[in-house]
GUBA-726171 format. One line per 8 residues: their letters; for each residue y, z, x of C-alpha. Coordinates in pm, whole numbers, plus 50000, padded with zeros to 5 digits. Each point is the difference from the previous one (the first is absolute). Layout:
# GUBA-726171
a> Y/Z/X ~ ...
//
This chain:
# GUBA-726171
xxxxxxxx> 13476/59754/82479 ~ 49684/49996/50145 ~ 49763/49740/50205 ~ 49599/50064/50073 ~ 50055/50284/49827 ~ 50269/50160/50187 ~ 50307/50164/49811 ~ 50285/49948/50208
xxxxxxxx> 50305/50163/50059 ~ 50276/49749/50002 ~ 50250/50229/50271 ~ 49705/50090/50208 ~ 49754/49717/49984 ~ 50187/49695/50128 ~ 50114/49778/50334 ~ 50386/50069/50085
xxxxxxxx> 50006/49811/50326 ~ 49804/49682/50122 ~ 50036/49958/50378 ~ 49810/49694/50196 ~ 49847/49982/50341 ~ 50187/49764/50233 ~ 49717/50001/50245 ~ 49800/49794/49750
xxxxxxxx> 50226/49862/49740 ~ 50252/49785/50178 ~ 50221/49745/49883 ~ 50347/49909/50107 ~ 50060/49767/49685 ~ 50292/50158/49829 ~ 49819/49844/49673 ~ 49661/50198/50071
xxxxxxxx> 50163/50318/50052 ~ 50222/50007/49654 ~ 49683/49919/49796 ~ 49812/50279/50209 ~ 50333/50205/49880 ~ 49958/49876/49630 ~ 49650/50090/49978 ~ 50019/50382/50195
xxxxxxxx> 50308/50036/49730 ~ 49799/49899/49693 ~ 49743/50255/50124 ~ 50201/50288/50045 ~ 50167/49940/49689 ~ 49732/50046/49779 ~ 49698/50110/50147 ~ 49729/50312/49910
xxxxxxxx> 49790/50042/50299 ~ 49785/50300/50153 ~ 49747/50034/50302 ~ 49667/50131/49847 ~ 49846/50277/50173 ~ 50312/50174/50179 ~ 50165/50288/49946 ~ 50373/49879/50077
xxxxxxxx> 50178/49963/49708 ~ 50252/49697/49947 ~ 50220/49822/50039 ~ 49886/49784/50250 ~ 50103/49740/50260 ~ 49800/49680/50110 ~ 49927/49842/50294 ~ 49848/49694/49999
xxxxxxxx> 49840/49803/50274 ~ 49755/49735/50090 ~ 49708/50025/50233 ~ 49789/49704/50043 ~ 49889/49929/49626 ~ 50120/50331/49874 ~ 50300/50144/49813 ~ 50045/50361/50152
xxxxxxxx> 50147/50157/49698 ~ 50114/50326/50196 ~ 50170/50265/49709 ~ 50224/50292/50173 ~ 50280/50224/49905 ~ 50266/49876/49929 ~ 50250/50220/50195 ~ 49792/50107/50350
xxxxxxxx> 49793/49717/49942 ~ 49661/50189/50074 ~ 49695/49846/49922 ~ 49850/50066/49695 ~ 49721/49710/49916 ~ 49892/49648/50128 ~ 49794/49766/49892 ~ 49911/49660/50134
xxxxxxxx> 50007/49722/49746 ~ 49784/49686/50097 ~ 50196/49669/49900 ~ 49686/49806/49984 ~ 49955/50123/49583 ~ 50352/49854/49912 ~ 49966/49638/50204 ~ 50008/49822/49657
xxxxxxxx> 50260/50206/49841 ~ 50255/49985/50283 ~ 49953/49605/50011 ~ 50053/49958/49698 ~ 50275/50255/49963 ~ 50230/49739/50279 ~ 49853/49685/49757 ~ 50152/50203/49659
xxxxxxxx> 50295/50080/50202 ~ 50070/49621/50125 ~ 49920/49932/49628 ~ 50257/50213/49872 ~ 50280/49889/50200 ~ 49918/49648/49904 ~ 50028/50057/49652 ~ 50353/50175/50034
xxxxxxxx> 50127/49727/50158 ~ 49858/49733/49727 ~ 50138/50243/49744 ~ 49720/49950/49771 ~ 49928/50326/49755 ~ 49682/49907/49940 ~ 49907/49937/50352 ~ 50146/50356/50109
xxxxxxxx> 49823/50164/49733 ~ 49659/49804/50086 ~ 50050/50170/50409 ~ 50122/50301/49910 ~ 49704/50135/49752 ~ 49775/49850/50298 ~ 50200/50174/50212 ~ 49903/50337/49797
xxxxxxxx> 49706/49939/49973 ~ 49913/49963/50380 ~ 50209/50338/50092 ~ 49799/50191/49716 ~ 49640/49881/50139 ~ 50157/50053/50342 ~ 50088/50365/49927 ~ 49667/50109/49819
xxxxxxxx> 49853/49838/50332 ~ 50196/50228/50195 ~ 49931/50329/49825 ~ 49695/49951/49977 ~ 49969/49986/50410 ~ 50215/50277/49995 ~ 49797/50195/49768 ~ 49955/50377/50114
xxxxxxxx> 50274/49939/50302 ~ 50352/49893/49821 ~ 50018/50023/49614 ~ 50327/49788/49845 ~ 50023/49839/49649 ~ 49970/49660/49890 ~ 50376/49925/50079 ~ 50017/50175/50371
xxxxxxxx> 49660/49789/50099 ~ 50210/49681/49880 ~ 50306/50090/50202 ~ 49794/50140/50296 ~ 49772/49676/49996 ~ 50362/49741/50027 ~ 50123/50220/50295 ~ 49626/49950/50201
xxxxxxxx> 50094/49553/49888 ~ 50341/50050/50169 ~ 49850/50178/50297 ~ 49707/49857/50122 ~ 50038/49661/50087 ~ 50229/50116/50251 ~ 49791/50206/50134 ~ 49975/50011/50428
xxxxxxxx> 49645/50036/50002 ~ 50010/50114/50337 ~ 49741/50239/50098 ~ 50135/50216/50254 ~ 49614/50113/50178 ~ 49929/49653/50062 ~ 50391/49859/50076 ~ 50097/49892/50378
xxxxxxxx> 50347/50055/49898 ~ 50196/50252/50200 ~ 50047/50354/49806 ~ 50309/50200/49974 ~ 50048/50331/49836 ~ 50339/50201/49944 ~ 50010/50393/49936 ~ 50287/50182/49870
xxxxxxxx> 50000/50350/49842 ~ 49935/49929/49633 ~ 49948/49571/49971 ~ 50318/49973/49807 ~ 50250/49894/50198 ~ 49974/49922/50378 ~ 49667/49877/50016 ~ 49957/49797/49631
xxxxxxxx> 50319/49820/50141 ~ 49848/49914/50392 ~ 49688/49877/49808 ~ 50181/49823/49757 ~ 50263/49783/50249 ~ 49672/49991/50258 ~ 49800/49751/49683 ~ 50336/49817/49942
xxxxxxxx> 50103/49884/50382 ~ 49599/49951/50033 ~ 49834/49851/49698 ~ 49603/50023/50022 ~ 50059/50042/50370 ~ 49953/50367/50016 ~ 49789/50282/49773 ~ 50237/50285/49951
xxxxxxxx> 49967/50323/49858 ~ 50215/50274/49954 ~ 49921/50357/49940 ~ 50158/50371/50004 ~ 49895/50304/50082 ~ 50043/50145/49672 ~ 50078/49818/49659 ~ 50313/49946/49838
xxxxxxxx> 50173/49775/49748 ~ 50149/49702/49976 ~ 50335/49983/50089 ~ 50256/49801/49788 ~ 50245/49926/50257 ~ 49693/49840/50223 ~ 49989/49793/49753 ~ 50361/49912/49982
xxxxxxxx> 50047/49899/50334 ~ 49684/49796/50033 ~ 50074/49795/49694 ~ 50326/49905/50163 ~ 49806/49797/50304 ~ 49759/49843/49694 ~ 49765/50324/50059 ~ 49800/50151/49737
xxxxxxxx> 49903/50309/50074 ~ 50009/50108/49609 ~ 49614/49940/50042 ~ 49937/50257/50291 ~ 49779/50335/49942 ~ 50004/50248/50262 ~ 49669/50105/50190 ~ 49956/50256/50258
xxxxxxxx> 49786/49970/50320 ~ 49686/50162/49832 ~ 49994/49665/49757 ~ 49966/49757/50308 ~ 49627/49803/50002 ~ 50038/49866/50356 ~ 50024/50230/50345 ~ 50099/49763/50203
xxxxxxxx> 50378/49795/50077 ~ 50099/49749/50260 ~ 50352/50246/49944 ~ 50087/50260/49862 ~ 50349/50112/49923 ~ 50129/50340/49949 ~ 50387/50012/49812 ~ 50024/50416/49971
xxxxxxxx> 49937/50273/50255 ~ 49703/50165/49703 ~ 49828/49632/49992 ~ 49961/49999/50399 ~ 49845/50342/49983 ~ 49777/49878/49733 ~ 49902/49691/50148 ~ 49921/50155/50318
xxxxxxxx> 49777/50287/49833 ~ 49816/49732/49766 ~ 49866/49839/50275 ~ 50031/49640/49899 ~ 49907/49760/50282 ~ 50261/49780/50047 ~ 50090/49703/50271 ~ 50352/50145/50003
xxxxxxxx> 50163/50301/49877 ~ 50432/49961/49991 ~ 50205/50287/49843 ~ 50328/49891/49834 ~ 50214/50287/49870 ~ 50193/49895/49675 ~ 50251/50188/49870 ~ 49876/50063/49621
xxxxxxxx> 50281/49855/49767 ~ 49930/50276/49738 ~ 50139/50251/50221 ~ 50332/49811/49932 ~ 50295/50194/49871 ~ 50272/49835/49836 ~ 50092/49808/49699 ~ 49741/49709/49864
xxxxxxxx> 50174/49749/50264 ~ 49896/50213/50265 ~ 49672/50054/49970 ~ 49917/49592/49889 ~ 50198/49961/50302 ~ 49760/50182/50247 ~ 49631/49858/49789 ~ 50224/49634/50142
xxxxxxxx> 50046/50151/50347 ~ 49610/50093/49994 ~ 49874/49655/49831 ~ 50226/49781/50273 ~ 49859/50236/50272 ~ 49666/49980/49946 ~ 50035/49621/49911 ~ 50112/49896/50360
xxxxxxxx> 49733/50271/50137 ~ 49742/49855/49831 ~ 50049/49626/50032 ~ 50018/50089/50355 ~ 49708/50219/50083 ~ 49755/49790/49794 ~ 50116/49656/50154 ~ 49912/50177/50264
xxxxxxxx> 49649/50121/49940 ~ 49878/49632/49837 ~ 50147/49855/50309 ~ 49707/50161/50168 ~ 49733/49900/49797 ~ 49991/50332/49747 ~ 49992/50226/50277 ~ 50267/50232/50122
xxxx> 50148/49936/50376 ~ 49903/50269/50225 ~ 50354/50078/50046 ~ 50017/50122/49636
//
């Protein structure tokens, strides 16, 4: 199979894992987030997908995000999740096309309720018609940075419709908000979870990051327990301390004895700087029981620490008391 001229290997050349940024694609509509699910499932289904000009060879992860009136389109490996390419994708081409793709979709779910055959036929080759000059749009402003076929472009342009109205559109150099960054060793566990409870008690309240001071995967039973409070964390990525873009937090906490070290080495300037030592729940011996027993213990922890320490800091107006 081949697209722009590209043969591709179907084992090597595809996406096997779609994560999305939580910092910029929010939404606590349980609706939003299954056809976000839907749409990252369609595409890792049946997908062939390279970065052009890179040496890494597939398969690949992506991480998607939204800065201002771009889709960060962000590819990485899929099991240290190392950066391989990015490429910033302007939304301002596909205004038309994403309009009409909510105005087709409306359409469609019209006609199933009717239950007329002819109507459902009439929406659905519009519908086709729209994601084919959609995709072609899209490789084409990919040309010479992600090659894809036909089919991937079509699947890849639905997921950026789900996304992007939902989008934060905060940008964090010019936000007053008060910003909050957690370090752990490897962004998988300790800190992914802080971050993720900190944007649940504190909806658009706060600009949190997370980071570690290496990379590591994903972690299934992070996952688990999140999901269980209404969490999903199925969309996290882990990045390490050399992927941060700002230098400066109203706090920063450390959750492992490596990330203090690190923090404290980096530099970053900080209004305060708190070290928490978590046990890591990987370390956990014991049957299954045990171990989704202690990534509880750690979620429930952190959850009263948190709610705590940041009531605390936008008490006083985004900065840190002195006492800190």
């Amino acid at each position: 199979m081949s697209a722009a001229g590209r043969v591709f290997d179907k084992e090597k050349d595809r996406i096997v894992a779609v994560t999305l940024d939580p910092n910029t694609i929010t939404s606590i509509n349980p609706d939003e987030v299954h056809e976000w699910r839907i749409a990252i499932y369609d595409l890792v289904e049946d997908n062939v997908f390279a970065p052009a000009r890179v040496k890494a060879e597939g398969p690949y992860a992506l991480h998607i995000s939204i800065i201002g009136n771009y889709i960060v389109l962000d590819v990485r490996h899929p099991e240290t999740y190392e950066p391989i390419a990015a490429h910033y994708l302007s939304l301002s081409p596909f205004r038309r096309q994403i309009r009409d793709y909510f105005r087709i979709r409306d359409s469609y779910y019209d006609a199933i309720k009717t239950g007329s055959t002819y109507q459902i036929e009439t929406v659905d080759m519009a519908r086709r018609g729209l994601h084919n000059e959609a995709a072609e749009l899209l490789r084409t402003r990919l040309d010479n940075k992600l090659e894809m076929d036909l089919n991937t472009a079509r699947r890849l342009f639905t997921l950026i419709c789900a996304v992007q109205p939902f989008a934060s559109r905060i940008d964090e150099r010019e936000s007053d908000l008060p910003t909050v960054l957690f370090v752990c060793s490897m962004n998988s566990v300790r800190s992914p979870i802080a971050a993720a409870l900190a944007r649940r008690f504190f909806p658009g309240r706060l600009i949190v990051r997370s980071a570690g001071v290496r990379s590591g995967k994903a972690d299934g039973f992070v996952h688990e327990v999140m999901e269980e409070i209404g969490v999903d964390m199925s969309v996290h990525t882990p990045h390490t301390m050399d992927e941060l873009v700002a230098n400066h937090f109203d706090l920063v906490i450390t959750l492992s004895d490596d990330a203090k070290a690190a923090v404290t080495e980096r530099g970053l300037e900080t209004g305060a700087l708190e070290h928490w030592p978590m046990p890591d729940p990987t370390e956990t011996e014991g049957n299954r029981e045990a171990v989704i027993s202690a990534y509880r213990q750690l979620r429930d922890t952190l959850g009263q620490k948190v709610r705590a320490r940041l009531d605390t800091l936008l008490h006083a107006g985004g900065r840190s008391p002195e006492t800190a």
